[in-house]
C-alpha positions, 0 to 999 in steps of 0.5 A: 500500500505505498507507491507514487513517486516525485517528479524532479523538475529539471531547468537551467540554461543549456551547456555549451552557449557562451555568453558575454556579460557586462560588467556589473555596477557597484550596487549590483555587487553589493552582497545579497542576503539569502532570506530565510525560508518560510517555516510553518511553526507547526505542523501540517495536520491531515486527518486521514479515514481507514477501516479498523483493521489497518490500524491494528498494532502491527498493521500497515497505519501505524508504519505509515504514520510513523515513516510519513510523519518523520519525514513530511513535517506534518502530523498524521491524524487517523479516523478508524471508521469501520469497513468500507460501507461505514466509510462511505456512509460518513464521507455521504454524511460529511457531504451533506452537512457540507464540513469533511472530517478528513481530508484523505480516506484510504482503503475504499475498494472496486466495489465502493469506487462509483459510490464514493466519485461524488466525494473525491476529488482529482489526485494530480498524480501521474499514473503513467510513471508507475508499472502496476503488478499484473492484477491492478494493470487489469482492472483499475481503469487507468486511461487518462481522463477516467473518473476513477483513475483521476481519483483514486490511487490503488496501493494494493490488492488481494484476492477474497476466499474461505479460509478453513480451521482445518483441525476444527473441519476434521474433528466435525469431519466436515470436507473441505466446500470444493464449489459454493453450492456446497455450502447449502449442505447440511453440515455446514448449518451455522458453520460459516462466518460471512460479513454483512455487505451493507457495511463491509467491503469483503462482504459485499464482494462476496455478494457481488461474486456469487452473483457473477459466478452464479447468475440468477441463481444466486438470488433465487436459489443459493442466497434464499439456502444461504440463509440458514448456513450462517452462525453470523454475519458480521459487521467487518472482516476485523470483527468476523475474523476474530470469531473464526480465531475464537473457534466461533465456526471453521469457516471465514469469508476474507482473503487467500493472502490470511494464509501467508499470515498464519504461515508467518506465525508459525503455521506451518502445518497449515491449519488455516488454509485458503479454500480454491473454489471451483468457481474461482475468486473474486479480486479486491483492490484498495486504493486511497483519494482525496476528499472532496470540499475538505481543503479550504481556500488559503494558504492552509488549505493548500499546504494540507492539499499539498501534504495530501498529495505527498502522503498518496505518493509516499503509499505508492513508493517502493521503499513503502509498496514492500512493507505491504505484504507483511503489515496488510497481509495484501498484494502491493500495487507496484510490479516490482516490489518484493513478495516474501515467500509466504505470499510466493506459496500462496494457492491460486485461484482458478479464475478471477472476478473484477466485480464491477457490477452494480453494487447498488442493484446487488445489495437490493437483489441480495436483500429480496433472497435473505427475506425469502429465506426466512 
């Protein structure tokens, strides 16, 4: 999650052109003395909307916070707002009452983009100079002049799966789902923690993947037989994920990449492991912009603009792109930064889903099928 990197502007007169000078008059030899540079006497305070979990003890916000502010002179304030739904619902919130409590929101994933383009504001920021690892390439829009990509800079992606205690799977001796439809059955009744889709991000992928690998079925079929299969749907992934830990259900919505997590703790017999549906999976990627209405008019307003332009840079560097993996538990957005061999073991998915439906028209479809499953 950090990759955009600053231009240099180069200038002067060209090598090789002599010129004659005249001789310069008595005043113009008086010594000039250098005025000292305009020094803010505090520091620029940007405050910054995340979900919960980037701001986990060992997570990316806090290595962000700590890097950006040593070198911008500017103090980072970070406002946890839940997932993504629970973020757009306060910049929709922030919008209307016309006063916005932060000027930069990172995090906000494909599903959310069209949603939140009202709120955002362009970035100013060259895609062109950086080279994006293959799945971002595919799917963030970055042609120039494209709503997204004049808003929103991706800082890392993952592809969504179930991740399975496998010791709890063979004390139930429940098998392993090996498509979706397997999840109707009988023995994973109250089995499966998911997300709600109306205020999480993975929750509303899993809703959009079930439409795009599924059809209609989906709606008329397998979310009405869904139903009764949860023990719970959770608010977030922070929230759902501590249930699968505490030993709640066997079985988790969130990313293949949880797996490299637990292998870098210690799993090594890989009791939690990411499940590869037959139907393949979808692809979240993540990305950070700025808020629109938040920058007043002014030198104030133009020095936060500015720090807010320089912390969308610092996240896309690749000094900060390769601390991702292992403080996300993501993919970075950049090509080139390195993956640890964790992430280089990880299951690949059969087939991937972009998911850039209607995100809107899934949830209305969505919530028909829950009530007809009552």
């Amino acid at each position: 999650m950090g990759f955009l990197l600053l231009l240099s502007l180069l200038g002067g007169v060209p090598s090789g052109h002599a010129t004659t000078q005249p001789e310069p008059s008595p005043a113009a030899k008086a010594p000039v003395v250098a005025k000292a540079p305009i020094v803010a006497k505090t520091p620029v305070v940007l405050r910054v909307l995340v979900y919960d979990s980037l701001m986990s003890k060992s997570g990316l916000g806090p290595e962000l916070v700590r890097r950006f502010e040593a070198q911008c002179n500017c103090k980072l304030e970070m406002l946890p707002s839940g997932d993504g739904g629970q973020m757009i619902a306060r910049l929709a919130l922030d919008a209307e009452r016309g006063k916005a409590s932060a000027q930069v929101v990172i995090g906000l994933d494909q599903t959310h983009w069209a949603r939140a383009l009202p709120f955002l504001e362009p970035h100013e920021l060259q895609h062109s100079l950086r080279i994006w690892a293959a799945p971002v390439r595919e799917l963030f829009a970055v042609a120039p002049g494209s709503s997204e990509a004049d808003r929103v800079v991706p800082f890392d992606y993952g592809p969504f799966s179930f991740i399975a205690d496998t010791e709890a799977l063979k004390k139930s001796k429940i098998e392993l789902p090996k498509k979706l439809g397997d999840l109707l059955k009988p023995e994973w009744k109250r089995q499966i923690v998911l997300e709600d889709p109306r205020t999480s991000m993975p929750g509303l992928a899993f809703v959009g993947f079930t439409h795009e690998a599924l059809g209609e079925y989906a709606w008329s079929g397998f979310w009405p037989g869904l139903r009764t299969q949860w023990l719970t749907l959770a608010g977030g992934w922070d929230a759902a994920y501590g249930l699968f830990l505490k030993g709640e259900a066997p079985l988790v919505w969130s990313y293949v990449t949880s797996q490299a997590y637990h292998a870098e703790h210690g799993d090594q017999a890989k009791r939690y492991r990411a499940v590869m549906l037959e139907e393949g999976a979808p692809i979240q990627i993540e990305g950070a912009a700025l808020v629109r209405g938040a920058f007043a008019p002014g030198p104030q307003g133009d020095a936060q603009k500015e720090k807010a332009r320089a912390l969308l840079e610092f996240l896309v560097s690749l000094e900060f792109q390769e601390e991702v993996p292992q403080k996300n538990w993501m993919y970075p957005a950049l090509e080139a930064a390195k993956l640890p061999t964790s992430f280089k073991e990880l299951p690949k998915p059969t087939k991937i889903w972009k998911l850039r439906g209607d995100s809107a028209q899934w949830l209305k479809s969505w919530s028909a099928a829950i009530r007809a499953g009552q």
